[in-house]
C-alpha positions in Angstrom: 16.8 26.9 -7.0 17.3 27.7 -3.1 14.0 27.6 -0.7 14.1 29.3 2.3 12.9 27.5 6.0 9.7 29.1 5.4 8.8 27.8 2.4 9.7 24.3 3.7 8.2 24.8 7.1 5.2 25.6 5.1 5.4 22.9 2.7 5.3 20.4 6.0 2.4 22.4 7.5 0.4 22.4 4.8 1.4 19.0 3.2 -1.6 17.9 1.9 -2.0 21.6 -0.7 1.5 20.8 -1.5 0.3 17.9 -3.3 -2.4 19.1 -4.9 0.0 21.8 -6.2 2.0 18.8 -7.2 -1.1 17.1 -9.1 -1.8 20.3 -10.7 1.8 20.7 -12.0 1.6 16.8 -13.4 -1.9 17.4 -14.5 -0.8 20.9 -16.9 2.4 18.7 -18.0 4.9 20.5 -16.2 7.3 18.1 -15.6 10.7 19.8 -14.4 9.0 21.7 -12.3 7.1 19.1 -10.6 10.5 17.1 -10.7 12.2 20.0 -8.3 9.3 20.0 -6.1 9.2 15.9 -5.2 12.8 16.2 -5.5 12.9 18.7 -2.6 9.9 17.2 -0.5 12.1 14.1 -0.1 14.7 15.6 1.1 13.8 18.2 2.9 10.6 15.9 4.5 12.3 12.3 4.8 16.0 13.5 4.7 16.5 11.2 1.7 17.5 11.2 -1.8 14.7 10.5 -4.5 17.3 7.8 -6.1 17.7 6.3 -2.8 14.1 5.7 -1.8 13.4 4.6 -5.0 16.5 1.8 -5.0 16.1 0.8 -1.0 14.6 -2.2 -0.1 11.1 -1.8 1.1 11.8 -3.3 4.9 14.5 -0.7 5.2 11.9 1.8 4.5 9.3 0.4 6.6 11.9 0.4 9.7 13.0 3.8 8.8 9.6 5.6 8.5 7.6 3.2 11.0 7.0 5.5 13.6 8.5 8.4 13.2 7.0 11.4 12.8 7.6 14.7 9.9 5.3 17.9 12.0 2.3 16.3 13.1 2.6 13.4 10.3 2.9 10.1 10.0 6.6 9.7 8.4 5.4 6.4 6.3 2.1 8.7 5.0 4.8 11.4 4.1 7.0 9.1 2.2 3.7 7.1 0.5 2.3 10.1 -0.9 5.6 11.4 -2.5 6.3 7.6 -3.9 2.5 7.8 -5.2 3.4 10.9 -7.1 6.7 9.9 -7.8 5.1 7.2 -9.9 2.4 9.4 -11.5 5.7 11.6 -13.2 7.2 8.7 -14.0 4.0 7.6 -15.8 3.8 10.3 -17.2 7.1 10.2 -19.1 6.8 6.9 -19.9 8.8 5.3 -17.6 6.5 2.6 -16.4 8.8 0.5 -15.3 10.1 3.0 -12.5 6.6 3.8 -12.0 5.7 0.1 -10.5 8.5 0.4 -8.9 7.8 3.9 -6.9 3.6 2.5 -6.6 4.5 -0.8 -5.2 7.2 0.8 -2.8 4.6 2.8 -1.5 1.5 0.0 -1.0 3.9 -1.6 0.9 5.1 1.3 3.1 1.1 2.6 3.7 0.0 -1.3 4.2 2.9 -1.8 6.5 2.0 0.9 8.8 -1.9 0.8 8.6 -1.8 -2.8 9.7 0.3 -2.1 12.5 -2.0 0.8 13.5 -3.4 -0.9 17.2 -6.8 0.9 17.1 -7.5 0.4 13.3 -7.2 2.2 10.0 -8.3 5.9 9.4 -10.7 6.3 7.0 -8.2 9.0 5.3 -5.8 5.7 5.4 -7.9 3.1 4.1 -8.4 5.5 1.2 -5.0 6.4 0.1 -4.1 2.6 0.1 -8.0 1.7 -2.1 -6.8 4.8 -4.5 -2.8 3.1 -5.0 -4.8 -0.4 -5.4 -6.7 0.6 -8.1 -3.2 2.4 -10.0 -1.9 -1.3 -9.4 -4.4 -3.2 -11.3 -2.4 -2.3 -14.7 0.8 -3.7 -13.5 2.0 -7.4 -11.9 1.6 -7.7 -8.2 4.6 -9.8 -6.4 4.1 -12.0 -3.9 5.1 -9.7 -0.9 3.0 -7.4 -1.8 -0.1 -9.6 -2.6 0.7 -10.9 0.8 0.5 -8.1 2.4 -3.1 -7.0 0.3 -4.2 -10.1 1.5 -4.1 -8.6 5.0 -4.8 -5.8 4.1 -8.0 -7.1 3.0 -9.0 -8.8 5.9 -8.3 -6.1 8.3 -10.6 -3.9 6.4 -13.4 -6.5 6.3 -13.1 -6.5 2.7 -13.2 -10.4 2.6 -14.2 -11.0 -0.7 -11.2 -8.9 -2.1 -9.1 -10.9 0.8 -10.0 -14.6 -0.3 -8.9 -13.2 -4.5 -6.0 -12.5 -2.9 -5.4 -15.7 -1.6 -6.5 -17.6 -4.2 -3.5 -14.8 -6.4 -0.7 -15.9 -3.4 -2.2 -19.6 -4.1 -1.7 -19.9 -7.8 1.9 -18.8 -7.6 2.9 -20.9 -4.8 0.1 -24.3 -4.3 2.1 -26.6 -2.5 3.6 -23.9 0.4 2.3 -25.2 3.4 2.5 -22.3 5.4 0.5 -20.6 3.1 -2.1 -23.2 3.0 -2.4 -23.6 6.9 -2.8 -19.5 6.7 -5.8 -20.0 4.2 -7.0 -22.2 6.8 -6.8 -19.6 9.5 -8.3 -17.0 7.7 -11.5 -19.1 7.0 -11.5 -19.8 10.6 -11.6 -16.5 11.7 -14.1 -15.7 9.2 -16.5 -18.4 10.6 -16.4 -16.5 13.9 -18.1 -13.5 12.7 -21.5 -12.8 12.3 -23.2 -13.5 9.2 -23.8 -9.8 8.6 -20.2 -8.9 9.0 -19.5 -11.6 6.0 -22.2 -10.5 3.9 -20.9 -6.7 4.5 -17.5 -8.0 3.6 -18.9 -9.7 0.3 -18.5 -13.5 1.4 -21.3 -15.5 2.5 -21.2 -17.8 5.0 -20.8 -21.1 2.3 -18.4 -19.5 0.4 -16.1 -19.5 3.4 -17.2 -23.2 4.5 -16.4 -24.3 0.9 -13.3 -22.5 0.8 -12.4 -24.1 3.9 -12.8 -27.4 3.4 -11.0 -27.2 -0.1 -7.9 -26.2 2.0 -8.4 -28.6 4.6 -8.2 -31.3 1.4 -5.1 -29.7 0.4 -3.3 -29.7 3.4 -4.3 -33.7 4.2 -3.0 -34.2 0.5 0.3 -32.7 1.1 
């Protein structure tokens, strides 16, 4: 089917009912439909081919959408929300295996660009990355990605959730030094904070002391 400029100038304008329209065509199991519809967001939004996001590294991605802009939006908040629903179809038909694929490529895209934000997250940010969190609890999280939760984490004074992720980046590599001396840092910076700010973020005070020192014995091991 052809679209005409309006349609697609309308489709970037109003970006946020076209995926809502979207959700409602995955939610009433109207797949080929919603297929044509992602289909032509990606390319008529991002320029790309839904086969080619979907195979691209994730740092060609992050470079290509970084700061670039699709209307008044944020070109890696674009190409997150179609990977997020891109994964929903594919869940939907039972590909999950595609489905991790399209959810992981976009936490690292959204996490990419919200840590790089120099004034902090938005609130509409920090939930579209807490919603794709939760859609990755049922799969494995690699170590790039658990990396970057990890700062993600932090930056959004969610310490408790940033030390499991740690402890995850920890188990699957415990002798990388780098990673280790990172720990380290992040307990330090914690230590600098007020001990409102850690109970906020769900880590007391001698949690972070212990978890400190345990690294510290680590690293001297090493």
């Amino acid at each position: 089917m052809r679209y005409s400029q309006d349609y697609i100038k309308r489709m970037i304008e109003q970006f946020g009912e076209f995926l809502l329209a979207l959700k409602r065509l995955l939610t009433e199991d109207r797949r080929a439909e919603a297929r044509e519809q992602l289909d032509l967001a990606y390319r008529e939004l991002l320029g790309m081919e839904p086969q080619f996001v979907r195979d691209a590294p994730d740092d060609y991605l992050i470079l290509a959408t970084g700061l670039t802009q699709v209307g008044d939006m944020n070109k890696s908040a674009v190409l997150g929300d179609l990977l997020i629903a891109d994964g929903d179809w594919h869940a939907l038909t039972g590909e999950y295996d595609v489905a991790q694929t399209c959810y992981l490529k976009a936490a690292n895209v959204l996490i990419e660009a919200l840590l790089r934000q120099p004034f902090g997250p938005a609130k509409d940010d920090i939930e579209r990355v807490d919603a794709l969190v939760e859609k990755l609890e049922h799969f494995d999280v690699p170590f790039e990605t658990r990396e970057r939760l990890f700062r993600y984490h932090e930056r959004v004074h969610r310490f408790a959730d940033a030390e499991d992720d740690l402890y995850h980046l920890l188990d699957a590599a415990p002798t990388d030094l780098s990673l280790i001396e990172a720990g380290i840092a992040f307990y330090e910076r914690l230590l600098r904070l007020r001990d409102h700010e850690l109970l906020l973020g769900g880590l007391p005070r001698d949690e972070i002391e212990a978890g400190l020192a345990e690294l510290e014995a680590r690293l001297s091991d090493a």
